[in-house]
ZADO-1210 file (C-alpha; in nm, 4 decimals, padded with zeros to 6 digits):
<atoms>
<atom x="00.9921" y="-00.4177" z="-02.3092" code="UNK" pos="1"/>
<atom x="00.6484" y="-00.2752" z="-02.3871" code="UNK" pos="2"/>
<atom x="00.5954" y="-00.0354" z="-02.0599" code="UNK" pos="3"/>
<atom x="00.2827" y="00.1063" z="-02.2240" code="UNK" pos="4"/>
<atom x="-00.0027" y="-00.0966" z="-02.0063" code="UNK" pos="5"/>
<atom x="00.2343" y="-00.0345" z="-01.7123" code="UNK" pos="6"/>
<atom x="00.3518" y="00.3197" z="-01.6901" code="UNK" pos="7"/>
<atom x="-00.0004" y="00.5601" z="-01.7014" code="UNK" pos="8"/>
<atom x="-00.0035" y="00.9349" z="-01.7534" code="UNK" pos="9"/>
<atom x="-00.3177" y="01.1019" z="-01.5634" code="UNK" pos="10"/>
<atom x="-00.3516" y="01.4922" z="-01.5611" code="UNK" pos="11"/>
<atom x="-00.4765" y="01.4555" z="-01.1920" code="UNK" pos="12"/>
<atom x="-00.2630" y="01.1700" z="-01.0280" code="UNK" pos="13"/>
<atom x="00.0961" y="01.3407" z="-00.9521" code="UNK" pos="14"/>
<atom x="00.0220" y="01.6753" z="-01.1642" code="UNK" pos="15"/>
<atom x="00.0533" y="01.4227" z="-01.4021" code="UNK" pos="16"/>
<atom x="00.3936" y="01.2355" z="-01.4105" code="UNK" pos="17"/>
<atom x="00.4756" y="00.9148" z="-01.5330" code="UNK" pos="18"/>
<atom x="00.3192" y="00.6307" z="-01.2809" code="UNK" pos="19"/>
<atom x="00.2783" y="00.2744" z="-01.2387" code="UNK" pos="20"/>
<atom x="-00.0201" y="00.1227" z="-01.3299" code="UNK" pos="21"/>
<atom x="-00.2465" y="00.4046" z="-01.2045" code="UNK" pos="22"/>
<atom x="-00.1049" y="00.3694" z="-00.8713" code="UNK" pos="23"/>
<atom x="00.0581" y="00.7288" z="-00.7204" code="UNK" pos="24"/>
<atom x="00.4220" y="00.5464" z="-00.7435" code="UNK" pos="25"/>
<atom x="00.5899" y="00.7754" z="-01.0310" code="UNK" pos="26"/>
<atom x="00.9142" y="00.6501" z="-01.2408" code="UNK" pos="27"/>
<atom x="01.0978" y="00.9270" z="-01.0773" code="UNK" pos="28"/>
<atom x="01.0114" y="00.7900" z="-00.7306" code="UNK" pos="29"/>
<atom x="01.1655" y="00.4377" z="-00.8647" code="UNK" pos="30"/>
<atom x="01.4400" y="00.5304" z="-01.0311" code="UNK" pos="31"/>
<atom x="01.5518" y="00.7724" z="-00.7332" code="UNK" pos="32"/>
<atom x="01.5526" y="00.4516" z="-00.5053" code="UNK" pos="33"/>
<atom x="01.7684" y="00.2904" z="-00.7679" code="UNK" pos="34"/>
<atom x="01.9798" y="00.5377" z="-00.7564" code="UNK" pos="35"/>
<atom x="02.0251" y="00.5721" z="-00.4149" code="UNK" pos="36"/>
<atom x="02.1609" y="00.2273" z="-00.4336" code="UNK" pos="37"/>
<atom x="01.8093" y="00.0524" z="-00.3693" code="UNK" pos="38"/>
<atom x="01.8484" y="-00.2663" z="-00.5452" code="UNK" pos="39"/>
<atom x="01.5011" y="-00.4373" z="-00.6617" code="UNK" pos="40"/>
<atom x="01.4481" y="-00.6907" z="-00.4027" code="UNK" pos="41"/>
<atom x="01.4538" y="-00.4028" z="-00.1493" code="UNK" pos="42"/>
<atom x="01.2102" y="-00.1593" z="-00.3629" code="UNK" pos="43"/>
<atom x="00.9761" y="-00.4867" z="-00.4168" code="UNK" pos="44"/>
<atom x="01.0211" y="-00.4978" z="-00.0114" code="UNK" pos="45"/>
<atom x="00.8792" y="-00.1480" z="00.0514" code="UNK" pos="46"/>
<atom x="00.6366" y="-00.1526" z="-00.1654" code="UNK" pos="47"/>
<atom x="00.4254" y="-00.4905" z="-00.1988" code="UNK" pos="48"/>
<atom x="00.2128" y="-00.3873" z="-00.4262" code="UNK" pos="49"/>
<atom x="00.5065" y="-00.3309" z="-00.7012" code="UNK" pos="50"/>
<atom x="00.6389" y="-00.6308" z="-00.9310" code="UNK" pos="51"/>
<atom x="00.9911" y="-00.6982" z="-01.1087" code="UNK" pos="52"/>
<atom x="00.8147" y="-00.5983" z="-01.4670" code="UNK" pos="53"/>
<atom x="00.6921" y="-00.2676" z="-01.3072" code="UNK" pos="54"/>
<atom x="01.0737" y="-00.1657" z="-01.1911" code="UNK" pos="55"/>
<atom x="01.2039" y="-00.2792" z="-01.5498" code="UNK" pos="56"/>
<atom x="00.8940" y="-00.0847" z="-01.7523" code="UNK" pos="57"/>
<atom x="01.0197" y="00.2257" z="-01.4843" code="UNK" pos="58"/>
<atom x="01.3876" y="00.1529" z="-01.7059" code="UNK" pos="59"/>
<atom x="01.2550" y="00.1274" z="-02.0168" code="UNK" pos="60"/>
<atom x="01.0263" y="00.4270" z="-02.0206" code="UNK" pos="61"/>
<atom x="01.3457" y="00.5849" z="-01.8928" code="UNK" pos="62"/>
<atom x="01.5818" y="00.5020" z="-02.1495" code="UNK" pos="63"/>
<atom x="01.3139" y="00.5293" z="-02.4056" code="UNK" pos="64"/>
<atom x="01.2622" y="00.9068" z="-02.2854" code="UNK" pos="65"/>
<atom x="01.6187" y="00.9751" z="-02.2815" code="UNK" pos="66"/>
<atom x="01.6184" y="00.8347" z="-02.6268" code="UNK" pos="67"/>
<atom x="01.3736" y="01.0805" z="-02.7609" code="UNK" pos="68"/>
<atom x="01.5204" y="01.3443" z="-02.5735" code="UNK" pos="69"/>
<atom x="01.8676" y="01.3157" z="-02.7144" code="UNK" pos="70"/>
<atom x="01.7181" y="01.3294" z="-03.0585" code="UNK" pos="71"/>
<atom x="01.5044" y="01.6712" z="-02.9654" code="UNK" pos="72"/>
<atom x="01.8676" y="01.7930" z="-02.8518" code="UNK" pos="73"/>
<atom x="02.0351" y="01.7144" z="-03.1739" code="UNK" pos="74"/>
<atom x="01.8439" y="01.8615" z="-03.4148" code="UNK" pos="75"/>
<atom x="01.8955" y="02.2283" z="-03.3803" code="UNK" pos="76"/>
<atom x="02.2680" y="02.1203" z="-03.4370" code="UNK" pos="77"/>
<atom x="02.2046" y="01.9618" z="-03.7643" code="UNK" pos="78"/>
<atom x="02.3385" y="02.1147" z="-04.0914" code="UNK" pos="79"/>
<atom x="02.1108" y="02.1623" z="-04.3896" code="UNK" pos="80"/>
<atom x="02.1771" y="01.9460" z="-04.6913" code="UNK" pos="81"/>
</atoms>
């Protein structure tokens, strides 16, 4: 999924953490409910203004973080050639 004209990075909205299209709803905030056992119907309940692509570009710009991150962590493990 291409979450880049979904999840927006501004210095002054949320000192700056990931949100959803500009609005002061971070990925964290969305991925806590999820993990609280929020399911998306619910989420989409509490917060009308939210859609089903903004939850799933909340996941994807999660996994693709995670993704980046494990490579950061691996590299001061490598071996030189």
């Amino acid at each position: 999924m291409n979450y880049q004209n979904i999840i927006t990075i501004e210095p002054d909205k949320r000192s700056g953490k990931p949100c959803i299209r500009g609005m002061r709803i971070t990925v964290a905030d969305i991925l806590e409910y999820l993990a609280s056992g929020m399911n998306m119907d619910e989420i989409l309940s509490d917060f009308p203004d939210l859609t089903r692509e903004d939850i799933q570009a909340c996941l994807a710009f999660a996994a693709d973080r995670e993704r980046h991150s494990l490579i950061h962590l691996a590299k001061p493990y490598e071996t030189a050639a």
